[in-house]
Every structure is written in C-alpha cells, then in structure tokens.
MISE-130199 format. One line per 2 residues: number of its first residue (from 0); for each residue x, y, z of C-alpha. Coordinates in steps of 0.2 Angstrom, whole numbers, always signed. Layout:
// residues N
NUM) X,Y,Z ~ ...
***
This chain:
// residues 749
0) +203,+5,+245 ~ +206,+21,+256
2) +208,+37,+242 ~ +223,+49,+247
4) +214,+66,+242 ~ +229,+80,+240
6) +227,+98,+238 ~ +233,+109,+222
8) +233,+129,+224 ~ +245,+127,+210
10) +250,+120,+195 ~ +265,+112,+202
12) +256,+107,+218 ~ +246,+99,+209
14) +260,+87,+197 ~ +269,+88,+215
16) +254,+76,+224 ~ +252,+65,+208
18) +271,+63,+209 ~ +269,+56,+226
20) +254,+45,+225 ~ +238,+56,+226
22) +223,+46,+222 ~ +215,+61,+220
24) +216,+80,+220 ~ +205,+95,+225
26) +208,+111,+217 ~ +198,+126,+215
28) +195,+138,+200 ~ +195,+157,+201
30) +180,+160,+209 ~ +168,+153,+219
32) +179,+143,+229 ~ +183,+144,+247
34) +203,+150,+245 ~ +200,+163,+234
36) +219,+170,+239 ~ +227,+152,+231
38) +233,+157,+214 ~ +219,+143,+208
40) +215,+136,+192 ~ +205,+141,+176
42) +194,+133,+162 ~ +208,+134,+149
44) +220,+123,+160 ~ +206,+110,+169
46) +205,+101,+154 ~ +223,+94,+151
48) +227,+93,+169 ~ +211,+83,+170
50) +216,+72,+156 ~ +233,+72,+163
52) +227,+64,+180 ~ +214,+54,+172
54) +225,+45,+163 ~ +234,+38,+178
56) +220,+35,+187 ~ +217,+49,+198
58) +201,+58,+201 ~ +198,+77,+200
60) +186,+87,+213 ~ +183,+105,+211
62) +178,+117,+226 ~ +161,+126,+221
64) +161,+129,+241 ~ +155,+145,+244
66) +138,+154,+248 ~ +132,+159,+229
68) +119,+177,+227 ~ +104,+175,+216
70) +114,+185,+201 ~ +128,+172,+201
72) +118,+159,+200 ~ +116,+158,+182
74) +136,+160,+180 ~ +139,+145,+191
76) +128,+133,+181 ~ +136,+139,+167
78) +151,+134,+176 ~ +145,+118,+181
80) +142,+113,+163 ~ +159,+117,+158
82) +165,+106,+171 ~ +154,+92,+165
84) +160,+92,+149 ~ +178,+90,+155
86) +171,+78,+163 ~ +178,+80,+184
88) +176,+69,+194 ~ +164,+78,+209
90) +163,+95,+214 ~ +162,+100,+232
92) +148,+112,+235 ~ +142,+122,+250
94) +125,+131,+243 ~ +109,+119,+241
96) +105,+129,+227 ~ +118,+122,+219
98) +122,+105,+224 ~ +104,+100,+219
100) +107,+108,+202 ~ +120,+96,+200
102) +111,+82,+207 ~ +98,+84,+196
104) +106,+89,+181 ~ +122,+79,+181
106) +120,+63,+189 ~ +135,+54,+185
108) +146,+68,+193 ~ +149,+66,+210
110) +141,+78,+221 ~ +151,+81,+239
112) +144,+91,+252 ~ +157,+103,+258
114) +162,+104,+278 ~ +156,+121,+276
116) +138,+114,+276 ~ +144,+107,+295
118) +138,+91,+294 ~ +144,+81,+308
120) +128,+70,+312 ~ +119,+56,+305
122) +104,+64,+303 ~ +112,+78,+293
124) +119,+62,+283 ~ +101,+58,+280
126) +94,+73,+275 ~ +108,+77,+259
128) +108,+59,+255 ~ +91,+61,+252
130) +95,+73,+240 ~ +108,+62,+230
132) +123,+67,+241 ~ +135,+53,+238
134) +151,+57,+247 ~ +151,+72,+264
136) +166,+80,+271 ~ +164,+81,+289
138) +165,+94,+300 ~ +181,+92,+307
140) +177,+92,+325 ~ +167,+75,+321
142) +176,+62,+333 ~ +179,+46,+325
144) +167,+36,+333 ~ +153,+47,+327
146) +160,+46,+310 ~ +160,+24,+311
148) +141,+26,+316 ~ +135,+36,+302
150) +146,+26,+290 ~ +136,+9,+296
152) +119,+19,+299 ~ +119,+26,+281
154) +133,+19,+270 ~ +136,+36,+261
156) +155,+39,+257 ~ +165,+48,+270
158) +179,+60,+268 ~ +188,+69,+281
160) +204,+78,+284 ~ +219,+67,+291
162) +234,+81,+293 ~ +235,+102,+290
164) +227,+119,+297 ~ +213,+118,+308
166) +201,+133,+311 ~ +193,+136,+329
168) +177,+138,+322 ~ +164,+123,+315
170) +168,+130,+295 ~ +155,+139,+288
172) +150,+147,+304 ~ +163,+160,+305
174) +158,+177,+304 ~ +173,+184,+312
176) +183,+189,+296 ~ +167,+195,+288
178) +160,+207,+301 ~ +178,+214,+306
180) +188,+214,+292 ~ +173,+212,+279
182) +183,+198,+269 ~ +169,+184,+272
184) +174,+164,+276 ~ +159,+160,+266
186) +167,+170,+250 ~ +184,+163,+251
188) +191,+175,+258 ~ +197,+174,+277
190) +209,+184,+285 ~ +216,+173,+295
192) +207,+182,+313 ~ +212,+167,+322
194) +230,+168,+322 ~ +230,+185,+328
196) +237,+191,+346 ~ +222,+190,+356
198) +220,+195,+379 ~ +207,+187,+389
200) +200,+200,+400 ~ +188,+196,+413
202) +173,+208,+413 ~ +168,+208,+432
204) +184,+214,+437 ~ +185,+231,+430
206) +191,+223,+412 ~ +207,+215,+418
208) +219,+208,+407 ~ +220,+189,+412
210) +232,+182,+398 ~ +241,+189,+381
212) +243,+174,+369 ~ +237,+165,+353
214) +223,+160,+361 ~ +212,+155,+345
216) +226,+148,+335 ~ +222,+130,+334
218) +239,+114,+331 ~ +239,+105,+314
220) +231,+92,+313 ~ +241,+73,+314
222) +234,+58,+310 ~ +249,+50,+307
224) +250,+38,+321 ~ +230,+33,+322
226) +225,+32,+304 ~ +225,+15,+306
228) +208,+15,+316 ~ +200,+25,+301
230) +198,+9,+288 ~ +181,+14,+288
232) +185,+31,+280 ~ +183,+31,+262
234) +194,+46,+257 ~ +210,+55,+266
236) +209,+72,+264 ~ +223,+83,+264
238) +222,+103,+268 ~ +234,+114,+260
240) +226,+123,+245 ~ +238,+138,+251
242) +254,+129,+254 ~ +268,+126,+244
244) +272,+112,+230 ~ +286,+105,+242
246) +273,+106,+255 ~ +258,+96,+246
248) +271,+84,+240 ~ +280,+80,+255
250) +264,+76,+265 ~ +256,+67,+253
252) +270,+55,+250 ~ +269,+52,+269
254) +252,+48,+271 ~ +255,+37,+256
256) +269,+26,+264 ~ +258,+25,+281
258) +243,+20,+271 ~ +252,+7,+260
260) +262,+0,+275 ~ +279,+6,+269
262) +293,+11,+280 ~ +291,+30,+284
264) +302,+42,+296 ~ +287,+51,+305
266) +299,+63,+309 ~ +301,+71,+293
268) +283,+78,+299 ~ +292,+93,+307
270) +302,+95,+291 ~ +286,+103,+284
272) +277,+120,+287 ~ +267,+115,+305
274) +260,+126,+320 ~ +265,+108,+331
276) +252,+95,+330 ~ +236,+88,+337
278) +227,+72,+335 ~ +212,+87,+332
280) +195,+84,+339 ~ +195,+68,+326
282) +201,+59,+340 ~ +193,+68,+355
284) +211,+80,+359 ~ +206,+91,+375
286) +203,+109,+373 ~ +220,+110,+384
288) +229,+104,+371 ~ +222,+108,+354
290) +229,+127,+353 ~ +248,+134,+351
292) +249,+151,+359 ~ +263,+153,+356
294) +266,+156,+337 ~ +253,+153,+322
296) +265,+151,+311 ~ +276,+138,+306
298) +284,+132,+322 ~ +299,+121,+314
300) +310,+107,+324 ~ +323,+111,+336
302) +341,+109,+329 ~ +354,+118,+344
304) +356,+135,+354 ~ +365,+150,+351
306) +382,+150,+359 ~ +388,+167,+357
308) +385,+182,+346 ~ +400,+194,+341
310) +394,+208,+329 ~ +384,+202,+314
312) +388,+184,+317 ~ +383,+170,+329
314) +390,+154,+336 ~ +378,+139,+334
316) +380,+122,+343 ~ +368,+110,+333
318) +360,+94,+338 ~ +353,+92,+321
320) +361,+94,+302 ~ +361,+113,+295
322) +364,+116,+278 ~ +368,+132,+265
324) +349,+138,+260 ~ +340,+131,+274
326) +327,+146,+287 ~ +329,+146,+306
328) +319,+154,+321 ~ +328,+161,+336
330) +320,+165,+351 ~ +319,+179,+359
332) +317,+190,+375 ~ +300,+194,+369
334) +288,+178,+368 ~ +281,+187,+351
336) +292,+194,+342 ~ +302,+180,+330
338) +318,+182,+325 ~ +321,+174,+306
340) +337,+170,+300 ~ +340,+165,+283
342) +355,+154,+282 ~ +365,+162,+265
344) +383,+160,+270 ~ +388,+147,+285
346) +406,+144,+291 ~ +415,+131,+303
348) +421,+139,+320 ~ +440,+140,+311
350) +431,+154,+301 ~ +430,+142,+286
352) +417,+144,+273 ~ +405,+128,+273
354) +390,+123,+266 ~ +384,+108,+279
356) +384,+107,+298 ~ +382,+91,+311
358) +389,+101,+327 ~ +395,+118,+326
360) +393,+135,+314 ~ +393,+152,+311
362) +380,+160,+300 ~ +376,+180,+299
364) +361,+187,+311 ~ +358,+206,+311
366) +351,+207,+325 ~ +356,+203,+344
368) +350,+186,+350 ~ +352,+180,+367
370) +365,+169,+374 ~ +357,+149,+375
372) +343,+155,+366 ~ +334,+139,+355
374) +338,+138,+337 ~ +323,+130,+326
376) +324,+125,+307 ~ +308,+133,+299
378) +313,+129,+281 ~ +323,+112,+276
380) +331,+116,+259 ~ +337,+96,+258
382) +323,+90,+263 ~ +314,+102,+251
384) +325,+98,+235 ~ +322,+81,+237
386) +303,+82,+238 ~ +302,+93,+223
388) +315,+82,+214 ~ +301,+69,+212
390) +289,+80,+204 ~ +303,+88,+194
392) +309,+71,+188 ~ +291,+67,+182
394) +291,+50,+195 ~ +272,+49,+192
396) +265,+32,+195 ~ +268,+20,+180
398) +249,+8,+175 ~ +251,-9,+170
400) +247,-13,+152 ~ +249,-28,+143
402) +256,-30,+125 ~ +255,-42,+111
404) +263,-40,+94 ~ +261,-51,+79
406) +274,-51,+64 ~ +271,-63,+50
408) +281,-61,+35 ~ +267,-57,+22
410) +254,-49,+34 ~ +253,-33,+41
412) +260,-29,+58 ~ +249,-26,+74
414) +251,-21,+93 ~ +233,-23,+103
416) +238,-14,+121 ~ +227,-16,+136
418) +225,-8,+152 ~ +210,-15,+161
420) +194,-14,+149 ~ +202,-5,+138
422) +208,-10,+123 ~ +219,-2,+106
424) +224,-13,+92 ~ +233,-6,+78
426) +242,-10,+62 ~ +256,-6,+54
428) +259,+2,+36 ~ +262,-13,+23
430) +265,-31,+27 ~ +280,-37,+36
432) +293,-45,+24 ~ +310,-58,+23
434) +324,-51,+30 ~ +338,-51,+19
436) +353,-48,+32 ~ +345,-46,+50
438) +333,-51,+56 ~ +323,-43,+71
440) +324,-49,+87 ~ +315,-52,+103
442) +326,-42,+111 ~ +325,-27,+99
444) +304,-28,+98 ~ +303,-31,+118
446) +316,-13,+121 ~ +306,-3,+108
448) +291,-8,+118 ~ +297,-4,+134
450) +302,+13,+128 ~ +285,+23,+136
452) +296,+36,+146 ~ +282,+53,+146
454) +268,+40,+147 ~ +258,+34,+162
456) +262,+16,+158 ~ +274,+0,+161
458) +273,-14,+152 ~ +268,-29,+164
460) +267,-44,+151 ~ +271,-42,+132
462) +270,-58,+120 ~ +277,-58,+104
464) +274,-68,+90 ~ +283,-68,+75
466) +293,-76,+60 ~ +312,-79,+64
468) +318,-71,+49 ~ +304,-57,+48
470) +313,-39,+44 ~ +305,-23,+53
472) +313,-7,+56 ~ +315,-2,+74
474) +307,+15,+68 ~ +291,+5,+62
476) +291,+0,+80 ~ +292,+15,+88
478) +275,+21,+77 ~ +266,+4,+81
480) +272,+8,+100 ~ +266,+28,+97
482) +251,+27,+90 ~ +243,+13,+98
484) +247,+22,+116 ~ +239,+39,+107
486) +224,+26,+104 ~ +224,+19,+121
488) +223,+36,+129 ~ +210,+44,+118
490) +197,+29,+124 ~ +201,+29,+142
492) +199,+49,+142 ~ +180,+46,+134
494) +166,+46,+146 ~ +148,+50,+145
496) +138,+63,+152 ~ +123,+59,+159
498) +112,+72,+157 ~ +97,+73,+170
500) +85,+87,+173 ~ +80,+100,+187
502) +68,+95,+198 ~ +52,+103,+201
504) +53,+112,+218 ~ +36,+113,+228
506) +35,+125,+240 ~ +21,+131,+254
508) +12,+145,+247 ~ +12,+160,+259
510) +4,+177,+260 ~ +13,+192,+267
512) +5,+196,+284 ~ +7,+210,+297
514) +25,+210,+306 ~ +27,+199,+318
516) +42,+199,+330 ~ +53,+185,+338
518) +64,+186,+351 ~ +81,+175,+354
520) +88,+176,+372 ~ +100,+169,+384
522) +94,+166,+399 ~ +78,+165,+411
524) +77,+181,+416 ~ +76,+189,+398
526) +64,+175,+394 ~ +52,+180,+407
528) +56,+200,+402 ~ +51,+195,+382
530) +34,+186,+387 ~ +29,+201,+400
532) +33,+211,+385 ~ +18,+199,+374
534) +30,+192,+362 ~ +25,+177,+356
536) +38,+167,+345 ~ +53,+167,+359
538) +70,+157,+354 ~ +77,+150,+373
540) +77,+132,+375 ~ +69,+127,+358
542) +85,+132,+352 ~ +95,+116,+342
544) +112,+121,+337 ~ +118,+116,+320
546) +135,+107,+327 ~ +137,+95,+341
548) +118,+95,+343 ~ +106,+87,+355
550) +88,+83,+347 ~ +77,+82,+361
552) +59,+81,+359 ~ +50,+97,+358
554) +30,+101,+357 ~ +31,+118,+349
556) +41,+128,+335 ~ +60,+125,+333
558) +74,+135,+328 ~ +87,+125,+320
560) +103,+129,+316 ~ +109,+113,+304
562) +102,+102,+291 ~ +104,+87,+304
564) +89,+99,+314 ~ +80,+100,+299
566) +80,+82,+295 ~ +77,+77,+314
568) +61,+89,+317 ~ +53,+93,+301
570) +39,+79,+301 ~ +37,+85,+318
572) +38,+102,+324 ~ +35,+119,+316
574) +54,+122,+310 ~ +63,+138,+310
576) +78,+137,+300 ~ +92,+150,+308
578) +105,+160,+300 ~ +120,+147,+303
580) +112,+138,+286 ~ +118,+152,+274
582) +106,+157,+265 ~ +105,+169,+252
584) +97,+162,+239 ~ +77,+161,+233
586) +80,+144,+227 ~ +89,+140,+241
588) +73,+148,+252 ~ +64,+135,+241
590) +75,+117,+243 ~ +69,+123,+261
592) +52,+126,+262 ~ +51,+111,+251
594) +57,+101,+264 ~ +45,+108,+275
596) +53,+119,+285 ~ +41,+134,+290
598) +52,+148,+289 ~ +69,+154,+284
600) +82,+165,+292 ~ +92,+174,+279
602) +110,+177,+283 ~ +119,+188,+291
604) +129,+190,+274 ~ +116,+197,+263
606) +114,+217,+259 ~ +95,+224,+256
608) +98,+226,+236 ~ +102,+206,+237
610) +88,+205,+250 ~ +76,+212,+238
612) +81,+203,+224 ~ +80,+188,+232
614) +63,+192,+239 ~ +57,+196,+218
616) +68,+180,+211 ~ +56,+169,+223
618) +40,+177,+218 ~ +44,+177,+199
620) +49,+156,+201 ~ +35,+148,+214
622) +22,+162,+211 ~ +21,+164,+230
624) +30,+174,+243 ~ +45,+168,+254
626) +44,+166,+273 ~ +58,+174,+280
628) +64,+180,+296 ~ +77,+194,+297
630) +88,+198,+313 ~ +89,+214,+316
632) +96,+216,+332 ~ +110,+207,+343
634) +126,+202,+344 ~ +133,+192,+329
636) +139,+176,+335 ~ +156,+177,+324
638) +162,+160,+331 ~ +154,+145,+337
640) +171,+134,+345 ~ +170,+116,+350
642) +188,+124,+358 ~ +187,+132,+375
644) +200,+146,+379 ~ +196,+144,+398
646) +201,+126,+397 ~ +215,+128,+390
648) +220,+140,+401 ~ +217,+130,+417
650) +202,+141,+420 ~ +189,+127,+420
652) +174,+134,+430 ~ +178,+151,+430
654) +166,+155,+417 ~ +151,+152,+432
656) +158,+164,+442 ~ +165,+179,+430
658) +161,+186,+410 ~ +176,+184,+399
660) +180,+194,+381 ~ +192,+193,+369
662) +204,+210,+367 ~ +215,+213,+350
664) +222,+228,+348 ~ +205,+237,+341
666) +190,+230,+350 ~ +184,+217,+361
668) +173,+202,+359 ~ +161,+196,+372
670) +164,+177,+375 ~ +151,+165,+382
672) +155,+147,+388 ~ +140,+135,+385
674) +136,+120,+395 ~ +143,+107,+385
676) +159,+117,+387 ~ +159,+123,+369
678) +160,+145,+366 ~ +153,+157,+357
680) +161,+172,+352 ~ +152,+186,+347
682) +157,+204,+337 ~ +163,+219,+345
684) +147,+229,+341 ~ +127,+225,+340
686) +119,+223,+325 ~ +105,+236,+325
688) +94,+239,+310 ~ +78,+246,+319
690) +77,+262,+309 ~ +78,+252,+294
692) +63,+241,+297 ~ +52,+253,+287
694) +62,+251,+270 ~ +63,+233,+273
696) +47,+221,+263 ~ +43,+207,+261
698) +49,+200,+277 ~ +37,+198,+290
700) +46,+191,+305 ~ +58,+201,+311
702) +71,+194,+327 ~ +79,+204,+342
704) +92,+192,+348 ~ +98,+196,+368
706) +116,+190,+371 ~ +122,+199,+387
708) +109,+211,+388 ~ +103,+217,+406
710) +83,+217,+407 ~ +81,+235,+408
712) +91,+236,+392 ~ +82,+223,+385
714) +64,+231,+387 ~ +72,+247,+380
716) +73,+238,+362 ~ +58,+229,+361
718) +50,+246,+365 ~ +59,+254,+352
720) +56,+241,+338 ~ +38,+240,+343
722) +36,+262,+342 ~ +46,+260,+324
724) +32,+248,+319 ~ +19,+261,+324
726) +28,+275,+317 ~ +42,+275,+303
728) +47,+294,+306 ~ +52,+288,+326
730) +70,+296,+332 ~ +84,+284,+328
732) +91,+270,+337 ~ +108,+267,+330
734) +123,+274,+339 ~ +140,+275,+330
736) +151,+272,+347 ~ +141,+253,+349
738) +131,+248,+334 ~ +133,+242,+316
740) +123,+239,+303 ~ +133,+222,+298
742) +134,+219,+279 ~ +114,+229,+274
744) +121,+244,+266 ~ +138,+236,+260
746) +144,+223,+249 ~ +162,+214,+256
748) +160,+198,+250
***
C-alpha cells in the first residue's frame, strides 16, 4: 500500500487532510523544524491530535529537520522523549547528531532522513541504513529511475514529494537566504530568495543586462499524470506546510482519488494555489521548462478578458464560471506588476446585481486595465467552500468494526467490539429481564448500535443474540454502545516504548599540529599557481560533489560533499568531508570520524563562540581533539541548481564563451555553469577571515577557496594568509566594499 503523506501548518490543515484521506500527516512543532514561519504545533496539542489520527489509522511524523548547535542539543532530546511518550509515528531529522539519538534510543520510532540531508544515491542509502534509517525522503531532483534502483538495491522505504513548491536548490544546500538576508534554510527560516526579480548580466561585455525575469522561480510540481509509474514508492509526499486548509485538503483528496483509481477532474488542479506545473526533475523535466519567469506566485487558470473599463468598473467576457467571493489576476502593460481584483460585488451587463457568472459581468477595479487584457481566477471561493465543507462536516474516514451483543433474560448484557486485533467486551449493569409490555427488537438494538456519529467507526457486521421477550432500555444501549467504544479506543491508543541506549561513538584520537593550509580551486591554471605556491592539500579534481555525483576512483585524499561520498571512499581514500554536510556539532564531528572520515569541514553557518564550544564539547566527551578544517576565504557557494538559467533561456553554450551573474536590486552573484550542465551560484561578496586566524584554535587546517579569482589575485591571498601565520599583528586584509565575514561574528540563525 502506497501512504498519502499530507502536510499540517495548522490545526485545520491538519483535520482538513484527514478529512480527505491522508494516510499520514507531517507537521512540525515550534522549533527545530524547517518552516519555522508555519503557525506550527506544540506539546500541549500533539497529544490529542495524535490520538485523534491514530485512532483512524493515520500516522504522525514530526519535522526535527534542522541543523541543531551544541547548546540545543540537550533541549532536543528532551524533545524527543516527549514525543516518544506520545508515541509518533517517526520523526524526520536532518542533523546525524540527532537521528542517531533516536536510532539508538528509540528504536521502535521510525527514524526518516530528511531531504535536507540530500540523499539522492544508493550509496547515500547505504550509509544511514547502516545507521538504522528506515525510511529517506529524497532529494527532489532524484529522477525516478534512480529512485526504482535504490529501492531494489537496498529495500529501504522511499518517500518522495508527488505535487507542490520546488526550490532551485538541492535542499540543505542553500545558503542564499542565510548569507543575504541572514534568515538561514537550514534554521527554518527562508526568505523565499528564489522568487525574487533577478537580470542575467553577462560579465565579459561590460555587465550587460541580458534578461529581467524570475529566473530562479521554479513550477509546482505535478505528478498527477505519472504517478502510476511510481508503485515502487512507498510514501507520497505532499509539500504545503505553509499553505492553506483549503489548499492541503483539496490536493490531498486529489492524489487520493488518483491513487485509489476513482474518477478525478485533473482540472481542479488549477483551482488550487500553483506557480503552473512541472513533471519536476522526478521525471527528467528539462531546465527549459522547469521555471516560471513570469510570476512566483500563484498563477490561477484563465476564465476570459477584459472587454472595457468605464471608471471604477470593467466589462468581463468569461469563458469559465465567476462567482461572488472569488480573486482574479489581470494583466498588465508591465510583465511584473499584477493587478488583483477581489470580486465583492458583481453585476450582469443590464446593471443588475448578481452573485454567479457563465459569460458576462461587471465587477469594481480601481485601477486602469487594458482593453483584451487576460483575466485569471487566483482564488475559487466554490471550489474552496466545498473542500473545507468536508473537514468542516467531520467526513473523516469511518473503520470497520464488528459487534456482537448477547441479551438473555436472567444474565447480564454484553457488547464485545472488534477492530482488527483489538478487542473490548463489556457488560451491562444488572441482568437483563422479561418484558412486560414490549419487548426489544432487532431493529431497536441494531439503530442504537449504528449510532457511532463523532467516532472513527462503522459497524461492518453486528450479531445479535437474544431472547424474544427480553426487556432493555434503549438508554442501557447507548451506555453498552458508549463504553465499550471508550474501551476500544483506550487499547488501540496503547503502545509500548522501546527503550534502547546511546551508542558508544569511537573516534580517531588526534593531536593538534601546526597550521596547515588547503586550497579549493577552479581551474588548471589556479591549480598549477597553488602547487608553485608549495601548498600541499589542493581540492581540484578530487572534488565529489554531495548531489548528482560521480564516484570515480581516486589514489589520494578526497573532499566530499555528501554522505553517498563518505560511504563510497571511506574504506578507501583519506576522506575530507566538506561544508555541504552541515555540520555544527561535536557529536556530529564524532558520528564522522567514526565512520572514518579524516577530517571535517565545519559549516559555513557556525559563529566563533559556537565554534569554540564545539571545539570544548568534543574534547570533554572523546578525551581527544577534533580534526577540522575551516574556510576562510572564498566565495560561498549560496546555490548548488541541477536548474540551468542559460538553458532555459535558450543560451545553451554560452557559458564557454562569456561569465554570467545574477543582479537583484542590491548585489550581484557570480554564476558558474558546470559540465554536467548543473550551476553554482555564489554570494555577492568573498568570505575573508584572514585577520581572524590568530583568535581562531583548535583548528588546524585552514582552506582558501578560488572561485573566479585571476592568478595574480590568487597569489595575493595565499601570501597574505601565509604572512598572517608568521605574524598576527600583520595589516589587515578585509575590505568593507568586497568582503564579509559570513556568520563568525553573528548569530542569524
């Protein structure tokens, strides 16, 4: 059986997918999850919307996705024991730190690895299965075939999204948000960076603008008409944390009918909030089609034109129904600037007030619109009504029990109700007697029965044996009815908690050292330039990215970017592991080096008072010192895109000829095309904490990473990071026109 996993923001999201056939729902709590800006859920509710689902068999995941610090850690387990004892269902966790505590300490809770970890590989599979992963969420760039192969390679449980947003960058890769508007991905807190107005300038030709547009703003994704090839999948997830009740409901009940085989309108698709649709790299969509430039907002269907305006009012020819209550879209002379018209009043072209519309009507607009301009409905208040009517209604899905009541005169009455392997028998008070006018009936016993209105069940088969002139009150019923459904409930909502214990983590013991640097660079020339310079740890073409990567065989050290290159190269290769693992955490430091990679790169979202308490966590827990490498130079990559803006606009090739950034209205951000068509986008400024290396121990490898840099200006900064090694009171090397210092000094997150 394929689950239908549907998102809750809210509390009547979440009865709105139950209403409309969730198997299962995802919600996050106040913190710690990865939509912190959803209203969320808390401690004091979990419990009875837990039990609520649970007793009509639908499972509850929690989001723990986030990146956790060393001084949250012991609030998060404390967490996590909560939400054992309300006993979820599985919680979906980005940190190693803490999906091995929950491993480990809660076995029979079902430990999801979040697509933030960017698992899209089988050996990535490998590794947290290893661990006691059970279920992944894949990256959602993961094309279907690659998906079938892990599932035969590895069995393990796969889950990945079927329909809503997608974002331009692998998840969990995204710095974009963080570094500009210091509200970090990782945290839960994106600011949406991707929907924003964006021009492709090309750098060669003095900084020409090529294009203005939404150029990162990515379609929703539609699995509607190829679900069918996913039987293999094991759960359907839905996105929409942030969206609406009507929203959730609407799209689950959809995806229900398609995956039950029921008659669905595919059309009422674009009745809901959507930015047009994409099949999504899920089923290999082409970079030329996979974005909207458009709009990134909701897009709505198209309904008519405007015929004329007079004043306040326009004339509307309508292809499709407008109703009283319902949002429109009108376009306008300028391709980004929308127009939104909130139907209040409507009348009929004889100036008669109306409340529905098939071909003509007038409706207020305060502003001018031009003559044949589009009309699009944005918000379907039928449609809308009659989604939320279900949930409103309480049209949850009713369980099959099965009743049998005994009545014999002398002998006290019983029900026994059963729903699968669980039983409640219950008695009556007294013993049933003779009636003396009428007795009861079948009839009257079997409509008491049925009488389970506010109850997750229907009664499927009821026997009933009795005397023919036994006498019992239709209120006795009822109570029989009442308490043995209390009775039922209260031992399907007991489960055990398996308790396990933390694992012993065995680390490689390691002594600080002198510094030592490492160089990441980009090219052949600045390859040659770092080994005239005698650096000896250079990153070029032992570089394995953490998505979409090649694992080619390699002689000396690696740095990897994912856990599928820590899995593939660790019995083989001195592994680097690189900042794209997130990590910022001393146990998280440790789960790695057990593992037996060599050294770790911390991230690019940790400060120096987190750094140094990470640094003193490690050495207080495994009696030995971490070995870390810390970048301290470079361009942050801020997006790593299986999407191709040059593709998509019919630029294919250009990048071999020309450089290409990204202009909003602030800054611009270098963009670099790789080979395998993929890009990089990178921040407006460098990274540059060379006159902070003297405050900065514990960390012995420090990394220069060389993006677009020209070889003159290169040499410049190894120089300067190698006379700041010789001598702390050197002048400084930050400028405030081109450099940051990242997240060292503050704390966004």
């Amino acid at each position: 059986m394929h689950e239908l996993l549907a998102p809750a923001g809210t509390i009547e999201a979440f009865y709105s997918a139950i209403a409309n056939g969730a198997d299962a729902i995802y919600l996050g709590l106040d913190k710690y999850n990865a939509r912190a800006y959803a209203a969320n859920f808390n401690l004091d509710n979990l419990q009875e919307l837990t039990n609520f689902a649970h007793l009509r068999n639908v499972k509850i995941y929690v989001t723990i996705n986030t990146i956790v610090y060393d001084e949250e850690e012991k609030d998060v387990y404390q967490l996590i024991d909560r939400l054992a004892q309300i006993h979820v269902d599985g919680i979906i966790v980005q940190d190693l730190a803490v999906l091995t505590y929950i491993i480990s300490r809660y076995p029979s809770i079902k430990a999801v690895a979040s697509t933030q970890m960017g698992i899209d590989d089988v050996e990535g599979t490998k590794l947290v299965q290893e661990l006691g992963v059970r279920r992944v969420v894949y990256a959602r760039e993961t094309p279907l075939d690659t998906l079938r192969k892990i599932k035969e390679i590895t069995g393990i449980e796969v889950e990945t999204f079927i329909h809503g947003a997608l974002c331009v960058s692998y998840s969990g890769n995204c710095l974009m948000s963080s570094m500009i508007g210091e509200r970090s991905g990782n945290r839960g807190r994106c600011a949406g960076c991707c929907r924003r107005l964006y021009t492709l300038v090309d750098i060669e030709d003095n900084n020409k603008a090529l294009t203005k547009g939404y150029l990162l703003s990515m379609k929703d994704l539609n699995t509607a008409n190829f679900i069918k090839d996913m039987d293999f999948v094991d759960s359907f997830k839905i996105e929409g944390r942030m969206k609406e009740p009507a929203y959730v409901g609407a799209v689950t009940r959809l995806y229900r009918q398609i995956i039950d085989q029921e008659q669905v309108d595919k059309r009422d698709f674009a009745k809901v909030f959507n930015r047009t649709y994409t099949k999504g790299f899920l089923n290999k969509a082409d970079s030329g089609e996979i974005t909207n430039l458009e709009k990134p907002n909701n897009y709505g269907y198209l309904i008519g034109a405007v015929e004329k305006q007079i004043n306040n009012k326009i004339w509307l020819s309508l292809n499709e129904i407008l109703n009283k209550g319902d949002q429109i879209r009108i376009e306008s002379d300028n391709e980004f600037e929308e127009i939104s018209v909130p139907v209040l009043k409507m009348f009929d072209y004889a100036a008669n007030e109306i409340f529905s519309a098939a071909k003509n009507a007038v409706i207020y607009c305060q502003v001018p619109v031009k003559i044949g301009a589009k009309v699009y409905k944005t918000k379907d208040s039928e449609f809308i009504d009659k989604t939320l009517k279900n949930s409103e209604n309480k049209q949850y899905k009713k369980l099959p029990v099965k009743m049998e009541f005994l009545a014999y005169i002398g002998q006290t009455t019983s029900l026994k109700i059963r729903f699968e392997n669980f039983e409640a028998f219950v008695l009556g008070e007294g013993k049933a007697e003779i009636s003396k006018t009428t007795p009861v009936t079948d009839e009257n016993i079997t409509k008491q029965l049925n009488k389970l209105g506010g109850t997750p069940y229907t009664v499927d088969e009821l026997v009933i044996k009795k005397d023919d002139n036994v006498f019992l009150s239709l209120k006795a019923i009822n109570e029989l009815r009442r308490v043995a459904i209390e009775t039922l409930n209260e031992k399907r909502l007991v489960r055990e908690v398996a308790l396990g214990f933390e694992q012993t983590i065995h680390v490689k013991s390691h002594q600080l050292h002198e510094t030592i640097l490492t160089v990441e660079v980009a090219n052949d020339l600045q390859y040659e330039a770092a080994k005239t310079l005698g650096v000896k740890h250079i990153y070029y073409r032992n570089i394995i990215n953490r998505n979409n990567a090649s694992y080619i065989n390699m002689e000396d050290e690696v740095l990897v970017g994912g856990l599928g290159g820590v899995q593939h190269y660790r019995h083989t290769n001195p592994v680097v592991a690189d900042y794209s693992l997130n990590v910022v955490n001393a146990k998280t430091v440790a789960i790695l080096s057990s593992m037996g990679v060599e050294r770790i790169t911390l991230s690019h979202e940790i400060n120096i008072d987190r750094i140094n308490n990470l640094i003193k966590n490690y050495i207080d827990r495994f009696n030995t010192a971490p070995n870390l490498e810390l970048i301290v130079y470079g361009r942050t990559k801020v997006m790593h895109s299986k999407y191709c803006v040059l593709k998509r606009l019919n630029m294919c090739g250009a990048c071999r000829k020309s450089r290409f950034s990204l202009k909003d209205d602030f800054a611009s951000f270098p963009v670099k095309f790789n080979r395998d068509c993929t890009m990089n986008v990178y921040n407006s400024k460098t990274l540059n904490l060379i006159d902070e290396l003297p405050n900065i121990k514990g960390i012995n490898y420090f990394r220069l990473s060389f993006v677009d840099e020209n070889i003159e200006e290169m040499t410049l900064t190894i120089k300067r990071f190698q006379e700041k090694m010789r001598d702390a009171n050197k002048k400084s090397t930050f400028n405030k026109a081109s450099d940051t210092h990242g997240h060292f000094f503050n704390n966004p997150l």
